[in-house]
Each structure stands twice: as structure tokens, then as C-alpha cells.
N, C-alpha and C positions, 0 to 999 in steps of 0.2 A: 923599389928604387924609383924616383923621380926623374918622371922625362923631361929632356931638357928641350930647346930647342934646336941647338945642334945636333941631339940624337932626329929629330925629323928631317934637317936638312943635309944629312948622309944616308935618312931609309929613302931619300925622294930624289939622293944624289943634282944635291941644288945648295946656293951659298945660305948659309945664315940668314943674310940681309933679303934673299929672295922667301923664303918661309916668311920674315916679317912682314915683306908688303904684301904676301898674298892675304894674312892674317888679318891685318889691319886694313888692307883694302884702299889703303892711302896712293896707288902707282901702279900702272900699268902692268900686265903680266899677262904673257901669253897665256890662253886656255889650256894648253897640254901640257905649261909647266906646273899650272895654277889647280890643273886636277892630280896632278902627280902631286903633288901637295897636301893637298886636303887628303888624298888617299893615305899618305904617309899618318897624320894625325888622325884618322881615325883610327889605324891599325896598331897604333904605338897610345891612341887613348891620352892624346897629348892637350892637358888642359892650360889652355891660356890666362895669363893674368887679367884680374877683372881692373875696374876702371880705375886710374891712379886714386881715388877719394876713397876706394873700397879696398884699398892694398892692407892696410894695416888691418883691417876686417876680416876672421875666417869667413865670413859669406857678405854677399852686396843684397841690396833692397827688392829683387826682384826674387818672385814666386812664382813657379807654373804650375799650371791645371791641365791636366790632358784628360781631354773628352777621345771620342768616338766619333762623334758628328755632333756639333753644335748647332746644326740644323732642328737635330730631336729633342722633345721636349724635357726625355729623360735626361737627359746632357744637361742642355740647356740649365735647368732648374736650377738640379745641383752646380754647376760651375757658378751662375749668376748669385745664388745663396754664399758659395766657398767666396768669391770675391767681393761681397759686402761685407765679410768681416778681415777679409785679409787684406781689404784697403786701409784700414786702420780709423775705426770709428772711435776713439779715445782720443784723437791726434787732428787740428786742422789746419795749422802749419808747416813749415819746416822744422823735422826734428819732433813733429811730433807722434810718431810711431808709425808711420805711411808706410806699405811695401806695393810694389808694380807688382800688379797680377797679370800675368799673362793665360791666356786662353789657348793649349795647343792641339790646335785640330789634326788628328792620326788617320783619319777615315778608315781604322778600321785595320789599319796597316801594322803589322809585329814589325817591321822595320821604319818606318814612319814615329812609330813609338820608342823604340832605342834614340833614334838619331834625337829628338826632342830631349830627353832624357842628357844625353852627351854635350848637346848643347845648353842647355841648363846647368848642365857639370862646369862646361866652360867658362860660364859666367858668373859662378860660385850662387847659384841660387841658393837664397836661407831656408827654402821650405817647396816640396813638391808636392802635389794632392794629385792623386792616379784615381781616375774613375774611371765606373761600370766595369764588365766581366772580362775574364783574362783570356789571352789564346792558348791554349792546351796544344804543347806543342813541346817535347823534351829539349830542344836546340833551340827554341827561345826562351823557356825557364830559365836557360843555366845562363844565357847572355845578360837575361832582366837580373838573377841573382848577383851577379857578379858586378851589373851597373847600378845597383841600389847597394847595393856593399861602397863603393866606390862614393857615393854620394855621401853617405852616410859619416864615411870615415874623412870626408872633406868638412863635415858640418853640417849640412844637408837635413831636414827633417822632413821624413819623409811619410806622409798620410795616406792609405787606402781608404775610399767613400765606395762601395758598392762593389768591392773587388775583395773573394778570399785570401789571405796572407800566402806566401806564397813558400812552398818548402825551401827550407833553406835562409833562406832572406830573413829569419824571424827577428836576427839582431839588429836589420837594417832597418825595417818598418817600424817606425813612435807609434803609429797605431793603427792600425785597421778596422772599420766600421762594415761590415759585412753583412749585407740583408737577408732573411729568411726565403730566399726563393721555394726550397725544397718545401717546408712548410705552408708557402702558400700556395704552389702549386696544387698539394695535397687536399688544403682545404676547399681552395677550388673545384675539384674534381669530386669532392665528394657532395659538396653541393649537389650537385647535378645528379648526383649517383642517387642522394637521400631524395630528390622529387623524382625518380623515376626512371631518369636515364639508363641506357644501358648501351648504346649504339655510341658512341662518340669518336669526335677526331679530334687530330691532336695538328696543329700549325705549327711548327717548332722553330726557333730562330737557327741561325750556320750553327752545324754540326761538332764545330772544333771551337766554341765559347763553353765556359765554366757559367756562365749566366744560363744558356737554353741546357745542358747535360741536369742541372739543378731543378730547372723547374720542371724539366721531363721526368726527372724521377720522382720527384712527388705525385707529377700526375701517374704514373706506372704505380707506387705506393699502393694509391688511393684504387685500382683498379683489384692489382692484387689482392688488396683485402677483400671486396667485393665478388670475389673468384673469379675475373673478367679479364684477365692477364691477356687469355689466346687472343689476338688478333690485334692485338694497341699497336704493334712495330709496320702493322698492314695499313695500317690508319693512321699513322704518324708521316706529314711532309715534313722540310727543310725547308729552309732559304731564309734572306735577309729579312730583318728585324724591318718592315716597308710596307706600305699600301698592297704594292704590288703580288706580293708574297700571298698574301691575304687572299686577295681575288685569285689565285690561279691557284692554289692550295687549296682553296674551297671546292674548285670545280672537280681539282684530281680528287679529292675524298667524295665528294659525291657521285664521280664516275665508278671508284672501287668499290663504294655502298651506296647506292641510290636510299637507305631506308637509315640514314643517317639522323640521330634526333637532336643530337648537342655540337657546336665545335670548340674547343675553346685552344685560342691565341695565344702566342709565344708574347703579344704584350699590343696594348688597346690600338694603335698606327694599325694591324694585321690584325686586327677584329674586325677595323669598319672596314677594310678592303673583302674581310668575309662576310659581312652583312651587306655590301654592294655585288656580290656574286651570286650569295643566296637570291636576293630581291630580282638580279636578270634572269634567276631562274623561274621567277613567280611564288617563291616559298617565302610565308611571313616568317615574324621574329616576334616573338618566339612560338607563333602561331604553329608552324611546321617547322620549325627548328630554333633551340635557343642558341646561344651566342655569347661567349665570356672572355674577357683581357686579363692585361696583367701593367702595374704601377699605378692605374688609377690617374693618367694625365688630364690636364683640365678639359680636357671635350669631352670627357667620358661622361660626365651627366650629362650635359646636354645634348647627348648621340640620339636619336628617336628609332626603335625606345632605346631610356639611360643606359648606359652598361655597364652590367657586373660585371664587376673585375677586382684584381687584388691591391688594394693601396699599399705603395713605398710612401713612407715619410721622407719625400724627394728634397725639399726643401731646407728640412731641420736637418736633415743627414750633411747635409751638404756645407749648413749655417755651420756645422759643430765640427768637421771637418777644415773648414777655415779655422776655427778657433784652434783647436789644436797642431794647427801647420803652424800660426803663431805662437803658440805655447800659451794660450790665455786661459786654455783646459788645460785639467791634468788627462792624462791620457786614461781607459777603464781598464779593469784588474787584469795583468796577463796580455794588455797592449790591444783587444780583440773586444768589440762588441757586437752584438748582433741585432740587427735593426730589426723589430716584427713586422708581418707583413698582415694585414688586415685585410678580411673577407666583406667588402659592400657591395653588396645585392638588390639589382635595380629591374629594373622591366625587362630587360631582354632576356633574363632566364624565366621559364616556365615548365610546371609540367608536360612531359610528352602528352601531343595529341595521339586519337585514339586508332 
């Protein structure tokens, strides 16, 4: 059933006319009626009419991207790529296929990421593109299913770049592009296994991302096979996908095994914070320990020495993502592709010294 606006202005117990100005932002209103408001529309999911020119429109010209942090390269990329084509390069007019891309930074937030989402809902966005990894979290699956259902069934086309489809949601998502973490994690790690390695640590991004559980198991795979299973959870840190991480994650592995030969990184940002931890320790690279990342962002050759690490096609994923939020792709078979992830091997890995 369709809410109306009198259904909000009896859950907020407030007139009609006061829901409108808080909405429209056109008149004064006290804060504590103005939040008793907004609390109302969110609770009842009450979506507002988009702009009179877009009324007769199921959806109006605007499109969101939500990143993670558009700080990060990984973001970055893909959103910059997603919005080169869903500005409408066919089009240099009025009228001639343009849609507003918006850019929405979550920092990481499962509720920062809803409210984005509801807000987009509001303004009948024509098209969503949702990157990078999901929170694994049963009470935010079932909110994201339920607000991608909602999209969906308003008109809404909704795209996954870097994000696995999510249960449930399968009728909601046009299509999902899904990159090979497990895969390359595995290759990675066996790299290192095939030159000699056997002591290794493992940097891992926060614990409750579908992006680090992925690449963790690859790297766990890759040991497994190798019969080296015992001790990877002892040599496995946490923390944020950051510099930061890198450097002090380095140091705790090297306190729990001072005879460490490899590390490798939840992703290249937390390589070079572990190649600056090693180097305060006086250990070269890959001299006395090598050193590998993950996506392959543009420092990573240039790092001295370059670093191995596993290439995402950050850019094309992101270009073809845009295109499919537009519908200028067909979507691939089953709504679901999988991006490869590619193994490049630079100076920073080496046989262990002796």
C-alpha cells in the first residue's frame, strides 16, 4: 500500500502542511518537529515526489554510485570510470541522453549506506551502481534486500561493480559484476609458496567484509593445499583496508614470528604501510622478506621494488557498469559476471633468503 503524506503526518502527529515544509525545506520549523518528521518518513519508507518536470517519468535523470571512500583508489577508479559513461557520451545537449551522477560516499557505514539508497529512492533515481564488498551482517542483508526490492519495483536499475549478488535480492539486481578475490588471493599465495615460502602472514582487511573473508580464503586454499594450514589463523591480523593497518600489522606478525619470510596484504595501500614497517626494522624487500598486494592501483609499479600484487580491471569494470546502469549493455547470462583477477609479478617478491 502506498504512503501517503498524511499517513506520515499522523505517525509524527504534525498537520499535512507541516510534513510539507519540513520536506520541501521551503519555512521555518522547529528542530524537534522537523526531526519528529523525518523520523516519521523514514519509518513508514515514505517516498517523495520527484521534480514536477519528472512527475510524468517513472524515474528522474539522476543516478548514484556509492563508493566506500572516494578517497581510495579502489573507489575512486571505478566510480570515476561508472560516471564517464553514465554522463551520457552519446548526448551534448539538452535532451540528449545526460543523467546526473552522483557520487555517494558511506565511509564504510551499513547505515550511511541505506540512508543513500532511501534517498535515491526519494528522488526516483533511474539507475544505482553499488561498489566494492558488502557488510556481512544478517540485519543488514535483510534491510539492503528489502531496499533494493523497493528500488527495483519503483523502476530503479540497480548495478553491482565489485559486490557479490546478494541472497535474496536476485530479482532486484540487472546485474552484478563480481571480481575473483578467492581466485586471486589463491594465486597469490601460491606464488610465494612455488618460490619457497613457507612462513607467511597474512594482513587482512575488517573482519565482517565479503571483500577480505574472499581473499582470505583463497589465501587459506592455497596453504591448505601445501599442507601448511596449522598456524595461518596465528599469523592472520585485521583492521582497515589503510596505510596504517599495514605498518602495525606488520610489526604484530613479526613479533608472533620474528623468522617470517613473506607478507602479503589485504590490498596495495596495506602493502606499502608493510614495506615501511619492515624497512624501520632494517629487513630489505624482498632481501629478508617479500612483500605482495591486492587490485594492482597505480603506485604499485612504481613502489621500489614494484609490487606484486593481483590486478582488478578497476576501470573497465566500472566503465561497463556505468553502461549497464544505462542499459547501453545487455546485462551477462544469469545477471552475474565474474571479473578475473590477474597475477603481476614484480620485484618485491623473491626467493627466501637462506
Amino acid at each position: 500500500m502506498t504512503v501517503t503524506l498524511a499517513d506520515v503526518a499522523a505517525r509524527a502527529q504534525v498537520s499535512p502542511a507541516t510534513v510539507s515544509r519540513v520536506l520541501n525545506g521551503n519555512y521555518p520549523v522547529a528542530a524537534s518537529t522537523r526531526e519528529r518528521v523525518l523520523r516519521a518518513v523514514d519509518e513508514l519508507d515514505y517516498v517523495l515526489n520527484g521534480p514536477a518536470s519528472s512527475l510524468a517519468a517513472a524515474t528522474s535523470d539522476l543516478v548514484g554510485i556509492l563508493v566506500n571512500d572516494i578517497a581510495d583508489p579502489f573507489f575512486g577508479i571505478m566510480a570515476g570510470a561508472a560516471q564517464s559513461e553514465i554522463g551520457g557520451q552519446e548526448g551534448t545537449g539538452r535532451g540528449g541522453g545526460e543523467k546526473l551522477a552522483v557520487v555517494c560516499n558511506t565511509g564504510g557505514s551499513p547505515d550511511r549506506e541505506l540512508t543513500y539508497l532511501t534517498l535515491l529512492q526519494r528522488q526516483r533515481a533511474a539507475a544505482v551502481v553499488i561498489t566494492g564488498g558488502a557488510v556481512e551482517d544478517a540485519e543488514h542483508s535483510a534491510a539492503m534486500t528489502g531496499k533494493l526490492a523497493k528500488l527495483a519495483a519503483a523502476g530503479t536499475r540497480v548495478v553491482l561493480c565489485g559486490r557479490p549478488r546478494l541472497a535474496g535480492a536476485e530479482e532486484s539486481v540487472a546485474a552484478a559484476l563480481t571480481f575473483d578475490n578467492r581466485g586471486g588471493g589463491q594465486r597469490l599465495t601460491e606464488h610465494l609458496l612455488t618460490l619457497g615460502h613457507r612462513r607467511i602472514g597474512y594482513v587482512a582487511g575488517p573482519a565482517d567484509r565479503t571483500t577480505t573473508r574472499h581473499r582470505l580464503e583463497g589465501h587459506r586454499a592455497a596453504m591448505d593445499a601445501a599442507g601448511l594450514r596449522d598456524g595461518v589463523d596465528r599469523l592472520t591480523v585485521h583492521g582497515p583496508y589503510d596505510r596504517r593497518t599495514g605498518f602495525d600489522a606488520t610489526l604484530e606478525l613479526l613479533r608472533r614470528d620474528p623468522t617470517l619470510t613473506a607478507v602479503v596484504a589485504a590490498n596495495d595501500t596495506v602493502a606499502l604501510g608493510a614495506c615501511a614497517a619492515l624497512r624501520e626494522r632494517g629487513l630489505s624487500i624482498p632481501g629478508d622478506v617479500s612483500v605482495a598486494g591486492f587490485d594492482d592501483l597505480p603506485f604499485s609499479a612504481d613502489a621500489v621494488p614494484a609490487l606484486t600484487t593481483v590486478r582488478l580491471p578497476l576501470y573497465e569494470a566500472g566503465a561497463r557498469a556505468g553502461r549497464l546502469a544505462m542499459g547501453r549493455e545487455e546485462p551477462p547470462p544469469g545477471g552475474i559476471a565474474t571479473v578475473r583477477a590477474d597475477l603481476m609479478v614484480r620485484g618485491s617478491t623473491a626467493r627466501p633468503g637462506p
